[in-house]
LUMDRENPA-394938 format. One record per residue: residue number from 1; residue in three letters; x, y, z of N, C-alpha, C in turn. Coordinates in pm, 1 decimal. Layout:
BEGIN
REC   pos   code        nc1        nc2        nc3       cac1       cac2       cac3        cc1        cc2        cc3
REC   NUM    ALA          X          Y          Z          X          Y          Z          X          Y          Z
...
END
This chain:
BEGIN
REC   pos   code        nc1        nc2        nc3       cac1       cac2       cac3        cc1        cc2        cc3
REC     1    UNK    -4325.7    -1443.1    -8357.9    -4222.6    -1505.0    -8277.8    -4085.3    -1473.7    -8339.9
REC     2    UNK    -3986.5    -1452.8    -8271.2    -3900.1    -1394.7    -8330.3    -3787.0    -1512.1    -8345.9
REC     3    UNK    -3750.6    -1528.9    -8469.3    -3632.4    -1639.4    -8543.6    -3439.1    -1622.1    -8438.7
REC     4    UNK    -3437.5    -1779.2    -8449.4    -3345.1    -1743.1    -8377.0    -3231.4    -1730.7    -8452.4
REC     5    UNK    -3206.3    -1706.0    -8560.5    -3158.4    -1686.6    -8704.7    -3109.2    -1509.8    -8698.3
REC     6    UNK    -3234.9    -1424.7    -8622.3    -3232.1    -1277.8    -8633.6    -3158.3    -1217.1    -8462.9
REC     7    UNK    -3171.5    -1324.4    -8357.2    -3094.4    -1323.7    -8263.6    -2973.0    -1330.4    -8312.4
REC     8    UNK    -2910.9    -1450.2    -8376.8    -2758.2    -1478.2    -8391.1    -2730.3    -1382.3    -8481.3
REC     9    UNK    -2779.2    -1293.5    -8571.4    -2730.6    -1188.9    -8637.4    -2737.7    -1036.7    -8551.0
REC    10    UNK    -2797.2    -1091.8    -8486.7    -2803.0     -925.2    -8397.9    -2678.7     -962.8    -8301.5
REC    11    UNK    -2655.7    -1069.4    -8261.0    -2560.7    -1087.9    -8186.6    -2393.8    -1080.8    -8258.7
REC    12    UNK    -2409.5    -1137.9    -8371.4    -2349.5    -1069.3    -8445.3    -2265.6     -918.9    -8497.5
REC    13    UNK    -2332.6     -887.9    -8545.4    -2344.4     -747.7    -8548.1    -2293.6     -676.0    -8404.6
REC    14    UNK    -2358.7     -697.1    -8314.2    -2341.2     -618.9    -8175.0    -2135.7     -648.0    -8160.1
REC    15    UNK    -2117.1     -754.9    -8187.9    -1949.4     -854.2    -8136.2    -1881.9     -760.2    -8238.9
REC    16    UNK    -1922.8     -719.4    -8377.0    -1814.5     -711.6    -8458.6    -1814.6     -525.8    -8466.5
REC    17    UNK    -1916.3     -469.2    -8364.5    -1943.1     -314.1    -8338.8    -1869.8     -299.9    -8219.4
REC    18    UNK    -1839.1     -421.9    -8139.3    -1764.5     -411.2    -8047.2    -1583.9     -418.2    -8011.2
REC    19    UNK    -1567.7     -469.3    -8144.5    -1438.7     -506.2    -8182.7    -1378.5     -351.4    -8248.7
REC    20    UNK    -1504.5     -318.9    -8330.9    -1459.2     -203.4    -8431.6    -1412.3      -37.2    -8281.4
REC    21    UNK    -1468.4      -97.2    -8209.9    -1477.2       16.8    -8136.1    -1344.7       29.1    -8065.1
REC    22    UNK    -1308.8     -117.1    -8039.5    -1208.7     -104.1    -7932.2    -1091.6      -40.9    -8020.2
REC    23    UNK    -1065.2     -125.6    -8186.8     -986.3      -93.6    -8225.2     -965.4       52.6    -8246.7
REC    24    UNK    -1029.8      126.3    -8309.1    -1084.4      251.9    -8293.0    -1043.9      363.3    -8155.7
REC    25    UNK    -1057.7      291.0    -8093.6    -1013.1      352.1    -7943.7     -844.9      308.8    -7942.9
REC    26    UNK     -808.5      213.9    -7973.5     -689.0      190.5    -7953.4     -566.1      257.4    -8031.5
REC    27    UNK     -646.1      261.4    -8186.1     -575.9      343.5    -8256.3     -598.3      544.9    -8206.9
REC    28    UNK     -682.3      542.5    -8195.6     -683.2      718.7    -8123.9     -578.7      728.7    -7991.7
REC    29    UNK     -598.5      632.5    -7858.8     -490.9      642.1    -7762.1     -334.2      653.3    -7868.4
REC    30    UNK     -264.7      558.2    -7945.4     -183.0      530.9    -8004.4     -116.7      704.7    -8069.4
REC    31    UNK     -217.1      730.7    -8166.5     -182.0      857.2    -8189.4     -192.1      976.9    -8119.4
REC    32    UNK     -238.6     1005.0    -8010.6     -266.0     1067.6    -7861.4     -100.1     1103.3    -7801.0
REC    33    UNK      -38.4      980.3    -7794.2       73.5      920.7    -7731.2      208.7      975.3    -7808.5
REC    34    UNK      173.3     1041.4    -7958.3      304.9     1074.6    -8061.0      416.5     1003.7    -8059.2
REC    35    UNK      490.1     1051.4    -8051.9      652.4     1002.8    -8088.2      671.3      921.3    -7988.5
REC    36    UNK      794.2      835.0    -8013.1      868.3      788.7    -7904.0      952.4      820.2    -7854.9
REC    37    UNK      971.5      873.2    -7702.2     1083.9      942.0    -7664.1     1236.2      896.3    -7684.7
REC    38    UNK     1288.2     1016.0    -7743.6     1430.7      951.6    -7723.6     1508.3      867.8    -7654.2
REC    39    UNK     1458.9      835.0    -7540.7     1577.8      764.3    -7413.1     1454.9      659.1    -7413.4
REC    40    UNK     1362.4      621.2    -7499.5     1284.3      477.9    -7464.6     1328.3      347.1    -7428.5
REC    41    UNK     1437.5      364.8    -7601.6     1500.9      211.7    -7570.6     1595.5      186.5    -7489.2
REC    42    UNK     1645.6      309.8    -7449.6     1734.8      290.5    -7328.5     1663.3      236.5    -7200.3
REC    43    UNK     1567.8      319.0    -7198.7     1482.0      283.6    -7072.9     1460.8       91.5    -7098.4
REC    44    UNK     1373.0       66.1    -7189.8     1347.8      -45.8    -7168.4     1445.7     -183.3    -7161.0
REC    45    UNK     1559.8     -151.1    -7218.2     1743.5     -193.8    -7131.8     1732.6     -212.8    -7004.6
REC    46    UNK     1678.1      -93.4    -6985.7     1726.0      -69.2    -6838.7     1577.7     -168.5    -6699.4
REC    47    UNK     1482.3     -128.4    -6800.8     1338.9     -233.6    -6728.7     1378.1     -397.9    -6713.8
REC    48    UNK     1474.0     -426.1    -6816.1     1474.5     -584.8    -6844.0     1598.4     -599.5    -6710.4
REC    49    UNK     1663.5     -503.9    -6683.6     1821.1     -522.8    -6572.1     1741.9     -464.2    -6444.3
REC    50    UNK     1608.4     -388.8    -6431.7     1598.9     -315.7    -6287.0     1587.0     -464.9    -6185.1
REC    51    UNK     1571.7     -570.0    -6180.2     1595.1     -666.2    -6108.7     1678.6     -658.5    -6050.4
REC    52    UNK     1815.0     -619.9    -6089.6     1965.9     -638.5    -6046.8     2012.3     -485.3    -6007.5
REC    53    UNK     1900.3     -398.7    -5988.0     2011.0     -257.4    -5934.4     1864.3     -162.6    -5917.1
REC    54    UNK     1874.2     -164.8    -5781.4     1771.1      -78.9    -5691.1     1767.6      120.0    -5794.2
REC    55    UNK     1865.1      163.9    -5813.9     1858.8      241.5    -5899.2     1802.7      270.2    -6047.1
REC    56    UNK     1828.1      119.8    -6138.6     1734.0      137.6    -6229.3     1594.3      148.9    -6201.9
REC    57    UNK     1543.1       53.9    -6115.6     1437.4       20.2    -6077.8     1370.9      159.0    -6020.7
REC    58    UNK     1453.3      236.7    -5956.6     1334.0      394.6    -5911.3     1370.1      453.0    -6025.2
REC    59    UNK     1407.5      448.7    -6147.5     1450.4      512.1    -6274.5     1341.2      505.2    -6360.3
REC    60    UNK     1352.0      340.9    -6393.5     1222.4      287.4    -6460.1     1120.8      340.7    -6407.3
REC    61    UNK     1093.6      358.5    -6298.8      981.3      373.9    -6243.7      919.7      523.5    -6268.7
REC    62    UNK     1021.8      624.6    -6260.2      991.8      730.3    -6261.2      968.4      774.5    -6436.8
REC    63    UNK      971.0      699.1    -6478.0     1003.9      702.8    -6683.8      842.0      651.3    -6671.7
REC    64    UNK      800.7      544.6    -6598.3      705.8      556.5    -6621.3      581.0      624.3    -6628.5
REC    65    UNK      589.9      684.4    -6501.0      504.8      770.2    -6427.1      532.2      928.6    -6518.8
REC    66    UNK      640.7      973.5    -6557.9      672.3     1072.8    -6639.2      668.8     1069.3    -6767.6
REC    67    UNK      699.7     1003.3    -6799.9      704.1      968.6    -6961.6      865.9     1024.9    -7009.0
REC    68    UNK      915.4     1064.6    -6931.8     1054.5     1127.7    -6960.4     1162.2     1114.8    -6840.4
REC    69    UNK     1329.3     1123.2    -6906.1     1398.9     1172.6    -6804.8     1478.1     1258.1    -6829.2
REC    70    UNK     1573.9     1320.0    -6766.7     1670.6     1405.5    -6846.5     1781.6     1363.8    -6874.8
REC    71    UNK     1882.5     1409.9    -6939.7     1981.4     1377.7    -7080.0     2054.3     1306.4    -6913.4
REC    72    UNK     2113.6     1367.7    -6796.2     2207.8     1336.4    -6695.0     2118.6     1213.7    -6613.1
REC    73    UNK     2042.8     1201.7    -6624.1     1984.7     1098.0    -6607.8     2012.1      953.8    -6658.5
REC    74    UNK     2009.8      988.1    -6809.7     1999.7      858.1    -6919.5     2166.4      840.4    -6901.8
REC    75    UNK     2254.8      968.8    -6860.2     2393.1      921.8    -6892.7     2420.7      781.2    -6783.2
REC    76    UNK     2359.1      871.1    -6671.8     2377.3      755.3    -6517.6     2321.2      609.0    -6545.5
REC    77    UNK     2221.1      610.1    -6666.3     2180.7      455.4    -6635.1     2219.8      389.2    -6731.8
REC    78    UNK     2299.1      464.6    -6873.8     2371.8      399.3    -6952.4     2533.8      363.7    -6819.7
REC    79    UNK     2575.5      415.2    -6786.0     2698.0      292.7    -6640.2     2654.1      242.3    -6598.5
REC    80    UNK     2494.3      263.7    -6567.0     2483.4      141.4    -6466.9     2469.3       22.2    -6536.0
REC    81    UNK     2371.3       30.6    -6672.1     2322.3     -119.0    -6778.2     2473.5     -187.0    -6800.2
REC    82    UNK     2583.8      -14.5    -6825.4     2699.0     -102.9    -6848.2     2808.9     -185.7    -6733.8
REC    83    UNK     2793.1     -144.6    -6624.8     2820.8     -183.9    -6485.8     2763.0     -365.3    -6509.1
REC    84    UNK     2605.3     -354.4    -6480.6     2589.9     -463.3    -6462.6     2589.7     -572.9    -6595.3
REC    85    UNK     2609.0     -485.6    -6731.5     2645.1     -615.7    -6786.8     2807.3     -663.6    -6826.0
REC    86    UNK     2894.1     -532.6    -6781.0     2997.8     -657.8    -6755.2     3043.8     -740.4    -6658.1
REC    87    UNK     2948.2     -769.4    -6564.6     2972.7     -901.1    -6412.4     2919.9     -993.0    -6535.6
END
């Protein structure tokens, strides 16, 4: 008959093979992903204001979906962050 002592350790075991894995996976995506693009933190400026300006908002959007924008790009949404934060 099997101890329920050797259940809770198999169950065990199984939770903490499951943890190891994710982390494991999480750290490989992480380094997958490299650097952080230059215009990130701009971008994410600009994620916290796309509420207030239909333009950031297809900006953000497209940063997302791309992972990038270009230099005339980032210039346009540094006026706009600065537009809307001096109202």
């Amino acid at each position: 008959m099997i101890q329920w002592t050797e259940i809770l350790i198999a169950a065990g075991a199984a939770i903490v093979m499951a943890v190891a894995i994710r982390i494991w996976r999480a750290r490989a995506a992480a380094r997958e992903r490299g650097p952080a693009h230059i215009h990130e933190a701009l971008m994410r400026r600009a994620e916290a204001l796309a509420a207030q300006s239909p333009f950031l908002r297809k900006v953000t959007r497209e940063f997302k979906a791309n992972g990038h924008i270009s230099n005339r790009q980032a210039d346009a949404v540094k006026k706009a962050i600065a537009r809307i934060e001096a109202r």
